[in-house]
C-alpha positions, 0 to 999 in steps of 0.5 A: 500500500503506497501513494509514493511517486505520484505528481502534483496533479495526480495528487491534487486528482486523488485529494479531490476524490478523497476530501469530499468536503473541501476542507483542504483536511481528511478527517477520519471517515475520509482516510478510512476510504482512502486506505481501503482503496488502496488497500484493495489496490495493493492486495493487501488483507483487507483485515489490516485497514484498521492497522493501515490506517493508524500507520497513516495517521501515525506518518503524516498527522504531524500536528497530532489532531486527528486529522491530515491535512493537504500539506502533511500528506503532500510530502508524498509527492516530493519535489513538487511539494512545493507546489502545495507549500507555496500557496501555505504562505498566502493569506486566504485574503489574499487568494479571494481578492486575486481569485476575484480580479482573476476571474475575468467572465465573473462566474465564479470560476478560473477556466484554462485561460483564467490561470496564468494571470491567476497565478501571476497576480498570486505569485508576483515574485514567482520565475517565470519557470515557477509559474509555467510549472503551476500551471501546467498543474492547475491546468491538468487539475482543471481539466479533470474538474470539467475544464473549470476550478471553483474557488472551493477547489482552489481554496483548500490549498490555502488552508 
């Protein structure tokens, strides 16, 4: 049972699934699903959810509260980590004003050619190289959210 070596896309898609209300946190009832998925996916005993689901906890609940949060479980996927850390650091005010100048149509949502200035104004200090890697990303997100991301997708990033 791994989540090792997947891509920021890949695990903002799995978070997505997992995290059912939004809250950027799986509490107990979501990891509970979560490992049972990958408990069946690996082959593993189905009787050792409980056991796999106390070692996940165990590993990345680092502050101890019962639940995990985006960016405790975001170690997994490594050196793109830093695409979840980097959004830590902001303000949820932050994001609202520059999701709300963003948001050029004013539906409420950031569609594919919404995010690159979406992510310049977030990151007006961000290289050019940063800023094409986070896209690429958000991107790649959007698409698997039917070409569009609501403030509640981006918003658990913040948190």
């Amino acid at each position: 049972m791994t989540l090792s070596n997947l891509s920021a896309i890949n695990f903002l898609k799995l978070w997505y699934v997992y995290d059912k209300d939004r809250s950027s946190y799986l509490e107990k009832n979501e990891i509970r699903v979560l490992v049972k998925d990958l408990v069946e996916k690996s082959g593993c005993d189905a009787q050792s959810v409980e056991e796999h689901e106390a070692k996940m906890i165990e590993e990345y609940d680092t502050n101890r509260d019962g639940k995990i949060h985006i960016s405790e479980l975001s170690k997994v996927i490594g050196q793109d980590a830093d695409f979840i850390t980097s959004f830590q650091s902001l303000s949820v005010d932050d994001f609202e004003r520059v999701f709300q100048l963003s948001d050029e149509d004013g539906n409420g949502t950031l569609e594919n050619d919404e995010i690159p200035q979406f992510l310049k104004n977030l990151f007006p200090e961000g290289s050019s190289d940063q800023i094409e890697t986070y896209k690429n990303i958000l991107e790649a997100l959007c698409e698997s959210q039917e070409g569009k991301l609501t403030k509640n997708d981006l918003k658990i990033l913040f948190h």
